[in-house]
C-alpha positions as CSV (number, residue, x, y, z in Angstrom):
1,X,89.9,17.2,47.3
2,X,90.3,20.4,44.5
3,X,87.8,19.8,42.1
4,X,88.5,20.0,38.3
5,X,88.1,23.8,36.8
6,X,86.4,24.5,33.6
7,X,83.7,26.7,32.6
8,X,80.3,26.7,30.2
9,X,82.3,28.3,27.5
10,X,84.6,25.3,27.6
11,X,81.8,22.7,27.9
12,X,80.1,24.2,24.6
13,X,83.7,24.4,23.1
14,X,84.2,20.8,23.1
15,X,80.6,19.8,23.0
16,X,81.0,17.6,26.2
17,X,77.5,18.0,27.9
18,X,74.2,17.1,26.4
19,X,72.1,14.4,26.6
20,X,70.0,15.7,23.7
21,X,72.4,16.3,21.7
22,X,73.6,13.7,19.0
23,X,76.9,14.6,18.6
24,X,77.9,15.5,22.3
25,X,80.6,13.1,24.1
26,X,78.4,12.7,26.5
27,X,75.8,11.2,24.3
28,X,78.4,9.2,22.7
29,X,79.3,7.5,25.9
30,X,75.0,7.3,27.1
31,X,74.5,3.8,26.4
32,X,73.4,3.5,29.5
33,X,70.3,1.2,30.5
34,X,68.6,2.7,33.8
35,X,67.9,6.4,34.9
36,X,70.3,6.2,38.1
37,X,72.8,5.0,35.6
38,X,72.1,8.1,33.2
39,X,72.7,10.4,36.0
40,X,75.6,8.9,37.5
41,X,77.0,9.5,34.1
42,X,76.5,13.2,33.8
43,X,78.2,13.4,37.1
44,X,81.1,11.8,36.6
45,X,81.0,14.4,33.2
46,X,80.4,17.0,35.4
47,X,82.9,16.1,38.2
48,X,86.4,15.1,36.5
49,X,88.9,13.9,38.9
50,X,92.1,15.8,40.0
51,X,93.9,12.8,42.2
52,X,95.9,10.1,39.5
53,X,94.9,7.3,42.0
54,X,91.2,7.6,41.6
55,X,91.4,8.8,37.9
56,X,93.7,5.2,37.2
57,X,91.5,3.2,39.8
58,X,88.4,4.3,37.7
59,X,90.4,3.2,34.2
60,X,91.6,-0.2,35.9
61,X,87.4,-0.6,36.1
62,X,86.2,0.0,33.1
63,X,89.1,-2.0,31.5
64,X,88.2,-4.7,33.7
65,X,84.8,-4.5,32.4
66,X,85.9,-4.4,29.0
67,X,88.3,-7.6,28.9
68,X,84.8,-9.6,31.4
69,X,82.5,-8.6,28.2
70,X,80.3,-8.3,31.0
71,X,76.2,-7.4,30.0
72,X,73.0,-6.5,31.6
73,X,70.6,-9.0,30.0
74,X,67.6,-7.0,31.3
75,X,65.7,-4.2,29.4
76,X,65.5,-0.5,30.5
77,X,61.2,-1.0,31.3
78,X,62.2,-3.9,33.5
79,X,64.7,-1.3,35.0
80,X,62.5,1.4,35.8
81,X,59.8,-1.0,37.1
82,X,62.3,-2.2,39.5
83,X,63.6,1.2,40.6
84,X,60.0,2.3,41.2
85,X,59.5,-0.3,43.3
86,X,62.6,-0.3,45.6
87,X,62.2,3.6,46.1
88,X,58.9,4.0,47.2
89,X,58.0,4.1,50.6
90,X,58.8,1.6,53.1
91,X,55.6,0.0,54.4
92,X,54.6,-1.1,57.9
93,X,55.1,-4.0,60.2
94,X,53.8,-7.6,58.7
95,X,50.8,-8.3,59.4
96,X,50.0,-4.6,58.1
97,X,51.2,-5.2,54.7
98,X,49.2,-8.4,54.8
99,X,45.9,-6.7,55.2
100,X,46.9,-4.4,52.9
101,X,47.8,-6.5,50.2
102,X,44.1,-8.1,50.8
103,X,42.2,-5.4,50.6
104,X,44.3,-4.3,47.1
105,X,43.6,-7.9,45.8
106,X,39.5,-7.6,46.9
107,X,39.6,-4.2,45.3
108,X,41.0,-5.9,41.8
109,X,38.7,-8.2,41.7
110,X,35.4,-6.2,42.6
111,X,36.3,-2.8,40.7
112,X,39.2,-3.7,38.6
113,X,41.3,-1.6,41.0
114,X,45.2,-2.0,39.5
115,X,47.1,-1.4,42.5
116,X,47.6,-5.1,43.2
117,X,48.8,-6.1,39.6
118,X,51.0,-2.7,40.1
119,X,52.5,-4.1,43.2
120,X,52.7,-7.5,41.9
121,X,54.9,-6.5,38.4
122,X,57.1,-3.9,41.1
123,X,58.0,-7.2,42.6
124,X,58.4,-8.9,40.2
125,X,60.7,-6.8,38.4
126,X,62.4,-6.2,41.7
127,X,63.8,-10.0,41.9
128,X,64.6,-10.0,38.4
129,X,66.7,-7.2,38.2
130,X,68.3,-8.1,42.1
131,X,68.8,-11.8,41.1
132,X,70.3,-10.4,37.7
133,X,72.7,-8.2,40.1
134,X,73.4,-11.5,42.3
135,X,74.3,-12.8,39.3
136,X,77.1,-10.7,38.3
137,X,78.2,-10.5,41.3
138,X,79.2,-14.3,41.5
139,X,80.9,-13.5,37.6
140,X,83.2,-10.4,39.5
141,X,85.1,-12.5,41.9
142,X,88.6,-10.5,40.8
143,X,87.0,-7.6,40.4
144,X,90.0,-4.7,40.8
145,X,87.8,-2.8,43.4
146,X,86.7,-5.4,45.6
147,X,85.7,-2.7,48.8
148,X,82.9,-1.5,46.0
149,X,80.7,-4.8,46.1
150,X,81.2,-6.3,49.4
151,X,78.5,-4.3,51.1
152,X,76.1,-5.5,48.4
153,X,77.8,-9.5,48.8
154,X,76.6,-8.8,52.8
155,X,73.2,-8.1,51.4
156,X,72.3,-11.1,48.9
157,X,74.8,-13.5,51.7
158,X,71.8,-13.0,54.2
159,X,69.5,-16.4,54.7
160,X,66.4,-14.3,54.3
161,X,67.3,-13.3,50.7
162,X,68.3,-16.8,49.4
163,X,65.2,-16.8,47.4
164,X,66.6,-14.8,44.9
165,X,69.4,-17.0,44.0
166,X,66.6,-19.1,42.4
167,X,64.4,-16.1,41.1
168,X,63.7,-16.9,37.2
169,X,61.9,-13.3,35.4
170,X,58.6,-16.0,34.5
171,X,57.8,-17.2,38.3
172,X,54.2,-16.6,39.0
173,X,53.9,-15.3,42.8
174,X,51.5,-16.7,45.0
175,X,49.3,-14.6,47.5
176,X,52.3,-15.4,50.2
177,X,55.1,-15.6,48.2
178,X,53.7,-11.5,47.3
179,X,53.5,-10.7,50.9
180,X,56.6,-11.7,52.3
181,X,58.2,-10.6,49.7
182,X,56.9,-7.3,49.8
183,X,57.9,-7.0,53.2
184,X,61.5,-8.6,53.0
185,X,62.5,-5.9,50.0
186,X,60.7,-2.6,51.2
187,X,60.6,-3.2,54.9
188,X,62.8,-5.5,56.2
189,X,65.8,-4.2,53.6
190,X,64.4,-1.4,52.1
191,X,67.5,0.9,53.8
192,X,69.5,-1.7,52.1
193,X,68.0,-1.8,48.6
194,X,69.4,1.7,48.1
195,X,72.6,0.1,48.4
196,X,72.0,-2.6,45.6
197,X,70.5,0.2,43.1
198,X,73.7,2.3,43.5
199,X,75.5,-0.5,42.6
200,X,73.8,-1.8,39.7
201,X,73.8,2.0,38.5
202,X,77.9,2.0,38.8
203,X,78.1,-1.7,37.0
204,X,75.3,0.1,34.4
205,X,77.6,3.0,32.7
206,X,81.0,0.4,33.6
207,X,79.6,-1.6,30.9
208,X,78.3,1.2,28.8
209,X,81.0,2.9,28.9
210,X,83.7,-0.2,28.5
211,X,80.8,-1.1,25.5
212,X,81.6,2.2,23.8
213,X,85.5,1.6,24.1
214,X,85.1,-1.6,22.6
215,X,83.4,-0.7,19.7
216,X,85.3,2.9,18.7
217,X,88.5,1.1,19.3
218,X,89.5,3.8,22.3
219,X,92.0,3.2,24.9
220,X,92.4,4.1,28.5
221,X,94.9,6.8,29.4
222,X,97.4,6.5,32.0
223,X,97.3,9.1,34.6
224,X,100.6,10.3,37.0
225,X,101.3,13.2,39.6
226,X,100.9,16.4,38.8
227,X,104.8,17.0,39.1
228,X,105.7,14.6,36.4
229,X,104.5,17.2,33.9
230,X,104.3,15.3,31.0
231,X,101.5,14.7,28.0
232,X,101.8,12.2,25.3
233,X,99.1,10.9,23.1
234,X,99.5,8.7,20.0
235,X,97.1,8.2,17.2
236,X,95.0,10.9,19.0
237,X,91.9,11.5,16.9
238,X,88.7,13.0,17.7
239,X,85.8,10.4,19.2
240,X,83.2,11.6,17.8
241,X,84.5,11.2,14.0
242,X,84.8,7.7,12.3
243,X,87.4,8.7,10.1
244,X,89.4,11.2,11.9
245,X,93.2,11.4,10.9
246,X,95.7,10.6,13.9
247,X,98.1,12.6,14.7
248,X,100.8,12.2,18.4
249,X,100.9,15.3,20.7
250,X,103.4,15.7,23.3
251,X,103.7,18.2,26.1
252,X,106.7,18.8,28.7
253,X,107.4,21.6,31.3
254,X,110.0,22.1,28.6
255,X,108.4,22.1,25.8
256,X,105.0,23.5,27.0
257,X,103.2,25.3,24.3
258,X,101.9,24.5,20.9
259,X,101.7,27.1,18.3
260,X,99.8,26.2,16.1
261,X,99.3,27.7,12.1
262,X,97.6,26.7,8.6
263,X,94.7,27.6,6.5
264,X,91.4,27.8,7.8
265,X,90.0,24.5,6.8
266,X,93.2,22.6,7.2
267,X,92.4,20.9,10.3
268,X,93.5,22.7,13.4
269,X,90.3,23.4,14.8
270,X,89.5,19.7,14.9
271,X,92.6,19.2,16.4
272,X,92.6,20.9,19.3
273,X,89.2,20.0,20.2
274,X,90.0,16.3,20.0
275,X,93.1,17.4,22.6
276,X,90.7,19.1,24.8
277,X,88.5,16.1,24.7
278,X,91.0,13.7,25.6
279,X,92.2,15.4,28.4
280,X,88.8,16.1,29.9
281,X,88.0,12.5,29.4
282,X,91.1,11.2,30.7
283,X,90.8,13.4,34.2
284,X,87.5,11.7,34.0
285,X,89.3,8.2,33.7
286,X,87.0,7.5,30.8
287,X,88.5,6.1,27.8
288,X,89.8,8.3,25.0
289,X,90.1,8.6,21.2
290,X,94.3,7.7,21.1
291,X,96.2,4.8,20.6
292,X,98.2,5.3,23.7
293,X,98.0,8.3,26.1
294,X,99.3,9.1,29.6
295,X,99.5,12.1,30.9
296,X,100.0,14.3,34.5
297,X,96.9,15.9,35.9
298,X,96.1,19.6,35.8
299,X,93.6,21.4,38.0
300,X,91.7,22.9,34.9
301,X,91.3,22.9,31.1
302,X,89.9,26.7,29.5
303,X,89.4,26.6,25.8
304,X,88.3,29.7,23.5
305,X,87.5,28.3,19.9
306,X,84.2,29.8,19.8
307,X,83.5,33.0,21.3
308,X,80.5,34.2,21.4
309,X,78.9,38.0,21.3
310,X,76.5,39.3,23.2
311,X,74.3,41.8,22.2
312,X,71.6,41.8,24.9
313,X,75.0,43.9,26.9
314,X,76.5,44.9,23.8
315,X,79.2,43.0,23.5
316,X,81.1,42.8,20.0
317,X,82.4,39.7,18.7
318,X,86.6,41.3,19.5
319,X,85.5,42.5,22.5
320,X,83.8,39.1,23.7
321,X,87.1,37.3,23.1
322,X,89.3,40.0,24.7
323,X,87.0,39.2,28.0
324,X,87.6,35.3,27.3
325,X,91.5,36.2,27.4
326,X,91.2,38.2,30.5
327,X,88.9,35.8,32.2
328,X,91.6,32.5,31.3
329,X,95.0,34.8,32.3
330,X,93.6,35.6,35.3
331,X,93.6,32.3,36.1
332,X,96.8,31.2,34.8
333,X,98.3,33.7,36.7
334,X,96.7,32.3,39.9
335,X,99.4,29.6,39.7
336,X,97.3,27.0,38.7
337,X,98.4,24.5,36.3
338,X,96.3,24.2,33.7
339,X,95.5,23.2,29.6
340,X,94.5,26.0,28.0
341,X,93.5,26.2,24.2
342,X,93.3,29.2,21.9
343,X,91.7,29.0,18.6
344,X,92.7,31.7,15.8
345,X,92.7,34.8,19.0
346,X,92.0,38.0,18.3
347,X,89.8,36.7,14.8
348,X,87.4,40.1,15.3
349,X,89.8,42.8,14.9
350,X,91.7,43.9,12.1
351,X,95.2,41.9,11.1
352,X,97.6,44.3,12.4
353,X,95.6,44.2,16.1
354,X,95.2,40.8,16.0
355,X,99.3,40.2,15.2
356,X,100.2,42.1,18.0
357,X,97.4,40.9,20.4
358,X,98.2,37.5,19.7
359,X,102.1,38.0,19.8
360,X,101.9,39.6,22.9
361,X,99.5,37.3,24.6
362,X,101.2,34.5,23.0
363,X,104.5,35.4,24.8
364,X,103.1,36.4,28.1
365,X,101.5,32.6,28.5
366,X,104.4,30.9,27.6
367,X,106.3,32.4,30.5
368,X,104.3,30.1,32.8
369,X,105.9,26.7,32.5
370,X,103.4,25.4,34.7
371,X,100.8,24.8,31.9
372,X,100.1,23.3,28.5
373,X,98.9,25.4,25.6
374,X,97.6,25.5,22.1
375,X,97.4,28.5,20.6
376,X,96.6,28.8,16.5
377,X,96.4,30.9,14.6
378,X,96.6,31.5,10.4
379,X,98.6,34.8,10.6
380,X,102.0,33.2,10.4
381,X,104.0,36.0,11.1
382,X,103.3,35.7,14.4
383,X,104.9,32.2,14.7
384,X,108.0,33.9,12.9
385,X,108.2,36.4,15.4
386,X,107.7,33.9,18.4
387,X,110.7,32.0,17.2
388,X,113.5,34.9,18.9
389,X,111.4,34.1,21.9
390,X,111.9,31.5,24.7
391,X,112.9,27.6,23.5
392,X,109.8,25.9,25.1
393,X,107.5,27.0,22.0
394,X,106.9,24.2,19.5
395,X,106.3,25.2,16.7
396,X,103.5,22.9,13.7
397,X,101.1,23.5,11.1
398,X,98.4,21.9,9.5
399,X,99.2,21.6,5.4
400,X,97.3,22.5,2.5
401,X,98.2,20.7,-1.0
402,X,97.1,22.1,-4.1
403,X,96.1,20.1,-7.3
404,X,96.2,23.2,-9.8
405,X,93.8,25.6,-7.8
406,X,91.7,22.7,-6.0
407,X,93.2,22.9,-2.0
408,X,93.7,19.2,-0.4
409,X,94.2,19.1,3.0
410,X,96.3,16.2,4.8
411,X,95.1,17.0,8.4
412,X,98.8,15.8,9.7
413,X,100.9,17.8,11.8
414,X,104.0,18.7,9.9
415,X,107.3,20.6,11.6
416,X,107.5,23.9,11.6
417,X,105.1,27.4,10.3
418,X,102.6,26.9,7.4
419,X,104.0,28.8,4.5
420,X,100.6,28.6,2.4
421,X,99.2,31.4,0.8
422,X,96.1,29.4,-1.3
423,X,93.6,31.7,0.2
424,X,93.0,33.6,-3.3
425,X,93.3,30.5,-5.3
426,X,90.3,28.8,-3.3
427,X,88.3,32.3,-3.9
428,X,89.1,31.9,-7.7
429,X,88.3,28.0,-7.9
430,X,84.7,28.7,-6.6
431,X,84.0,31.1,-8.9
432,X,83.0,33.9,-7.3
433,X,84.3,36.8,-9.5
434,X,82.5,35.0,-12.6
435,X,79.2,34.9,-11.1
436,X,79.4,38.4,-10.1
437,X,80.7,39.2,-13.6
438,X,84.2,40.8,-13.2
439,X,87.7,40.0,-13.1
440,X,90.0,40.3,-10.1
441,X,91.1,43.6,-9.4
């Protein structure tokens, strides 16, 4: 299977990665309650999916989760106790353990050794955690993914493990009770147990994730073939805002690129990111920030929104994003199909460059029907001049109002190319030439 295509530069772009980071996506969705959950997230960010199937078999999961209101009732200490446990080493044959087990017990009671109490809370929090897991198991009986749990269903079916059924977290072990079960979940099942923490870790960021779609109000996309070549996403928003504006995108092969104009603070930026966003979530099959979205899969998303220099090679902020254009047509003109987003190109140079760069650019992409792009920009000739070119250009812009010389700024997609010119009447408002004490020339 192809694996999705992106690169750091679009990772940073849409703030996706992160687990330090407050306002990454990623941290938005790490509600997570154990360590293998955690990193069984950042995979699945890492790794979106390029096949509809998996990407709308993962969706029908976490929906299923979501309508269950399934929960872990355990706490993330108990979790790591119990992980400690079931991934250390095996252990030998019975009676081994037993004398084992002894000589940790003497050892606690003459030097206040803690090995034994160690072993004993491992345990413990083993069979809480793994009678927990039995537990939602017996609650998933039309689960949509059925093949997923049956090899743990094997595990807790066996006689030997019947003990947990009846496992409550306050159940003092005896001496025995300690032994054999030591030996039943690290020796005799210990292969097994890896099993039953892989599992947990999957139902772990299901109901994280389902948690987090629940509670922002996000929906699950629907995802087709490739072929279908179609986008559509209504109410789209970005995730991480609570009071983002909606707006509906559409894509066809037909109507494949988005240009995109308005003032600087009117909103595009945050508009294309939130696109980018949802479409990197939904190859992910993770819910997304939209009323209703379904869309065909693409082998890559490439953004450039914010470009970078580089002086340690001497790298100029224009000459940074004419590498980021180079880099992205390369691999448009591979064949592959892909989302690409370009915010304000060519922003380092001076206007006249920057029309015709973007023009140019502009109309080479847009002869490769193959891919969806957004491309804004506030010099709105250039939209003018795109109009004599091919019909599969769609052209909307992000309004500014004015209320005397004070801008307000709708953040709706309207028809059509931005026609404002406010950009000295902001200037003015703020009173700049006052504070440096002249007028306007």
């Amino acid at each position: 299977m192809n694996s999705f295509m992106t690169d750091k530069q679009t990772l940073e772009d849409l703030n996706l990665l992160g687990k330090f980071k407050p306002q990454s996506i990623f941290s938005l969705f790490n509600q997570v309650r154990t360590s293998g959950g955690e990193r069984l997230l950042e995979k699945m960010f890492r790794n979106p999916l390029t096949d509809h199937r998996d990407i709308n078999r993962r969706s029908d999961v976490f929906r299923y989760f979501q309508r269950k209101g399934i929960r872990f009732s355990l706490s993330s200490s108990l979790f790591r106790e119990a992980e400690s446990y079931l991934t250390a080493s095996a252990g030998g044959a019975f009676p081994m353990i037993m004398l084992d087990m002894i000589r940790k017990k003497i050892a606690g009671m003459t030097v206040r050794d803690e090995q034994f109490d160690r072993l004993l809370t491992g345990i413990t929090a083993a069979a809480t955690m793994l009678h927990e897991l039995s537990r939602l198991l017996d609650q998933l009986t039309d689960h949509p993914q059925p093949e997923e749990l049956e090899p743990v269903r094997k595990i807790f079916a066996d006689k030997r493990l019947q003990w947990l059924k009846h496992w409550h977290s306050g159940h003092r072990l005896s001496f025995m009770e300690a032994v054999r079960y030591h030996y039943l979940l690290r020796r005799v099942f210990g292969a097994t147990m890896e099993r039953a923490l892989d599992l947990a870790y999957h139902i772990d960021v299901y109901i994280a994730v389902s948690n987090v779609a629940d509670t922002r109000q996000l929906s699950y996309a629907v995802a087709f073939p490739k072929e279908d070549g179609v986008f559509y996403a209504s109410t789209l928003r970005h995730p991480g805002l609570s009071n983002g504006v909606p707006n509906t995108v559409s894509f066809g092969y037909d109507k494949n690129l988005l240009f995109l104009t308005g003032a600087n603070m009117a909103g595009k930026s945050t508009l294309m990111k939130a696109f980018g966003i949802a479409v990197y979530l939904a190859h992910m099959g993770f819910p997304v920030a939209a009323g209703a979205m379904k869309f065909s899969v693409f082998d890559g998303l490439f953004t450039s929104i914010n470009v970078p220099d580089d002086i340690s090679v001497g790298y100029s902020h224009f000459y940074a994003e004419v590498l980021r254009v180079k880099q992205v047509a390369q691999e448009v003109g591979k064949g592959y199909n892909l989302v690409v987003i370009f915010d304000e190109l060519f922003k380092g140079t001076n206007v006249k460059d920057a029309y015709d760069a973007t023009l140019s650019v502009t109309r080479a992409l847009a002869a490769y029907r193959n891919c969806f792009f957004i491309i804004s920009t506030h010099i709105v000739e250039v939209g003018e001049a795109l109009q004599q070119t091919g019909d599969n250009i769609v052209f909307k812009y992000m309004p500014t109002l004015m209320t005397g010389n004070v801008p307000r700024y709708t953040y709706l997609l309207a028809n059509g190319i931005s026609s404002d010119r406010q950009g000295m009447s902001i200037i003015e408002n703020e009173g700049i030439f006052e504070l440096l004490g002249t007028g306007k020339s």
